[in-house]
N, C-alpha and C positions, 0 to 999 in steps of 0.2 A: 504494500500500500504506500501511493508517491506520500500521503499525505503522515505519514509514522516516518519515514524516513527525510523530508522534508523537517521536522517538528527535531529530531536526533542528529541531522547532522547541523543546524544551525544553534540549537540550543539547549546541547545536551550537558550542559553545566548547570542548567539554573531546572533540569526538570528531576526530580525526586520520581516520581509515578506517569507512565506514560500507557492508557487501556483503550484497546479495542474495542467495545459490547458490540458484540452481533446479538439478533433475535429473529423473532419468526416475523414472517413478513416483510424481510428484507430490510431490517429494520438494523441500524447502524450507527453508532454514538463515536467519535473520538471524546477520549477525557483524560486531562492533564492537569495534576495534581489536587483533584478532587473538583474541577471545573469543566465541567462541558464545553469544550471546543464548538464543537458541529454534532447536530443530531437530525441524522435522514426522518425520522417520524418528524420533527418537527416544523423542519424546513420541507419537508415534501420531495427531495431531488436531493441527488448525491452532490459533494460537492465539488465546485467547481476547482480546476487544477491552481493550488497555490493558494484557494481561500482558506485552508486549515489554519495554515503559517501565518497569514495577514492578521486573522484574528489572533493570535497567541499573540505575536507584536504587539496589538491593542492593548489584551491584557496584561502585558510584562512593563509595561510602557518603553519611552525612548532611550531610556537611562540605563537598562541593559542590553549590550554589546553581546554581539553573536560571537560565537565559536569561533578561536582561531584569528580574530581579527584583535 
């Protein structure tokens, strides 16, 4: 999944807890550190390439620096 491996190579410093939930119904959650990233049930549509990462950004805000940089 681009979206776990997006989320680990840029900011695998600052994540403690990094989950997948599948379920029935093709039902789909990323969640990092006890926050819901993106959840297919509730947006309706998987998401889009890069929107995981975007939003984790949001939540970490500006002030932490990716990986490596």
């Amino acid at each position: 999944m681009s979206a776990a491996q997006d989320l680990l190579f840029h900011f695998q410093h600052v994540i403690d807890e990094l989950r997948l939930v599948t379920g029935s119904s093709g039902v789909f959650d990323v969640v990092v550190d006890d926050k819901v990233m993106f959840s297919k049930k509730v947006e309706g549509r998987h998401a889009r390439a890069g929107e995981v990462l975007e939003r984790f950004r949001a939540v970490v805000g500006p002030g932490v620096r990716e990986y490596g940089t």
